[in-house]
Structures are given as C-alpha cells and as structure tokens.
N, C-alpha and C positions, 0 to 999 in steps of 0.2 A: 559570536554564536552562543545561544543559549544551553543549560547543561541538556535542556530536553530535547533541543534541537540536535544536541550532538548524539543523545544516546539514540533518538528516533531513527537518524541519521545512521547510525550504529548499525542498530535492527533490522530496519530495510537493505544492509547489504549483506545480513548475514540472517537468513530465515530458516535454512535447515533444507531447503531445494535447490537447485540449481534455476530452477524455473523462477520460482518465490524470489531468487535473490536481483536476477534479471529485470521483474517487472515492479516489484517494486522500490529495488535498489535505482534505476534510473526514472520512477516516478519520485523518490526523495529528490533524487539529482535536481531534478528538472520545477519541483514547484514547492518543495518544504518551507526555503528561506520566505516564500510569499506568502506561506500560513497566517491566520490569524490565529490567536492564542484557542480559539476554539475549534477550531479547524486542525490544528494542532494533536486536541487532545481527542477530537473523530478518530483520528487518522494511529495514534497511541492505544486507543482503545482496538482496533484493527487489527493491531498489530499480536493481539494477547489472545485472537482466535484462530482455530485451528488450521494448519498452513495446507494442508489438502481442502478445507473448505473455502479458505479466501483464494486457492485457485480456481476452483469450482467455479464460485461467484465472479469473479473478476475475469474470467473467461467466458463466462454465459454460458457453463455446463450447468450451474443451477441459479435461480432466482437469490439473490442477499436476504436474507430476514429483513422482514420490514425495519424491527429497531438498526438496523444497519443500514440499511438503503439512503443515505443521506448524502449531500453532494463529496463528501470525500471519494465516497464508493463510485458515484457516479463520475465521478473525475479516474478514479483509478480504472472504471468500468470502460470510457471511451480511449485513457492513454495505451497505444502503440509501442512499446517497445522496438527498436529497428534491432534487431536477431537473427539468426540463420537458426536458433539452438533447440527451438521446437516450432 
C-alpha cells in the first residue's frame, strides 16, 4: 500500500462527522485500492474541502461545483453506504 493510499485511507475514516466518516470511510473501503494514480489524487483533492459541503453534495442537498463534479464525485455521488445511522 502506497503512503498516499494509506494517508487517504486515513482521512476518509476520520473526517470530523460521524456521517462524513461513514460514507466515505466505507467508499475508501470499497474502491480506493482500484484508484488510478489520478483518481487518486480527485478523490485527495475532496478530501481538503469543506466536510458540511462534501455532504451537501454527495448527498444531493446541493449540486458539486463544476471543477469537482468529476467521476470521483460521481462515484461517491451514487455509492450507498448500508447504515441505520442517518
């Protein structure tokens, strides 16, 4: 495992919400190690914006900014988390 795979890895289970940690701690789970190296660094870049707005968007309370709307987002935009927790 790479170091950035491991710090991503990191981040997505510890975002500062319980909600944030849920959805995209088990979207790391589930498709990080399949990243490409640029895919990768979408997803890194994601990570560095604000955690009440990356819920927003990845919940479809608001549109993603265009410069973000790219297949990252839209992969995080259609994954399910399976939760009781909200």
């Amino acid at each position: 495992m790479t170091a950035q795979l491991k710090r991503l890895m990191f981040r997505a289970h510890h975002m500062g919400s319980t909600e944030n940690d849920i959805i995209f701690g088990s979207f790391a789970d589930r498709y990080l190690a399949d990243f490409t190296p640029e895919q990768l660094d979408r997803f890194e870049a994601l990570l560095k914006e604000n955690d009440a707005d990356l819920f927003d968007w990845v919940t479809g309370k608001r549109p993603p900014p265009a410069d973000l709307n790219h297949d990252v987002m839209q992969m995080l935009i259609a994954h399910k988390p399976v939760t009781d927790k909200f």
